[in-house]
C-alpha positions in Angstrom: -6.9 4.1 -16.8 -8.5 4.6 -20.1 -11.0 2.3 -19.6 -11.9 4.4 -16.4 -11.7 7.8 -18.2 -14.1 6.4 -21.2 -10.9 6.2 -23.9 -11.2 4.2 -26.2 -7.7 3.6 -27.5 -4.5 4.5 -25.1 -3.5 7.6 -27.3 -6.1 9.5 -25.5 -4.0 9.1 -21.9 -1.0 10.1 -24.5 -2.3 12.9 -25.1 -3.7 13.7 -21.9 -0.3 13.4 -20.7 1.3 15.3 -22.8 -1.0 18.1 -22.5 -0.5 17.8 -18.6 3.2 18.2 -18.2 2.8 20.9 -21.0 0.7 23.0 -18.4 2.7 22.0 -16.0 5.9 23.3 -17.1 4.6 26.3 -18.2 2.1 27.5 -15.7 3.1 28.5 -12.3 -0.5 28.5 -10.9 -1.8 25.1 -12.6 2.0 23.4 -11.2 1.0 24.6 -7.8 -2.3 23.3 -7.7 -1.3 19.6 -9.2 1.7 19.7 -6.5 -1.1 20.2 -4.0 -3.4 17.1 -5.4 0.1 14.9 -5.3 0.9 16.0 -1.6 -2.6 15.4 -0.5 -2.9 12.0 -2.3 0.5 10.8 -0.8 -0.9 11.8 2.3 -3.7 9.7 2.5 -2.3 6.8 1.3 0.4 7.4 3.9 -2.4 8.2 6.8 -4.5 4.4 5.6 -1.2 3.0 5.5 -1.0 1.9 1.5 2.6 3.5 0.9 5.2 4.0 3.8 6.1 7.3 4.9 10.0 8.2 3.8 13.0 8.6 6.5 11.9 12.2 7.9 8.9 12.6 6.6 
C-alpha cells in the first residue's frame, strides 16, 4: 500500500491511519461518508463475486 500511495517508509500508512480513525471517531459527516465507500466497495466485490455475500445479506 505504500508503495501504491508513493510512501516511502510504512510510517506514512501509520500515520494515515491514525489520522483516519481520528476523523472518524470524531466526525459524524466524514464517518458517514467512509461507511458509504465500505458498503459500496463490499458491494462490488460481492456483485463480481470476490468475497461471498453473508447469511441474510
Amino acid at each position: 500500500m505504500a508503495e501504491t500511495l508513493g510512501f516511502k517508509s510504512p510510517t506514512g500508512i501509520s500515520n494515515l491511519c491514525t489520522n483516519m480513525m481520528f476523523n472518524y471517531c470524531n466526525y459524524k459527516n466524514y464517518r458517514t461518508d467512509i461507511d458509504g465507500i465500505y458498503t459500496d466497495i463490499l458491494n462490488r466485490l460481492k456483485a463480481k463475486g470476490l468475497i461471498k455475500s453473508e447469511a441474510g445479506s
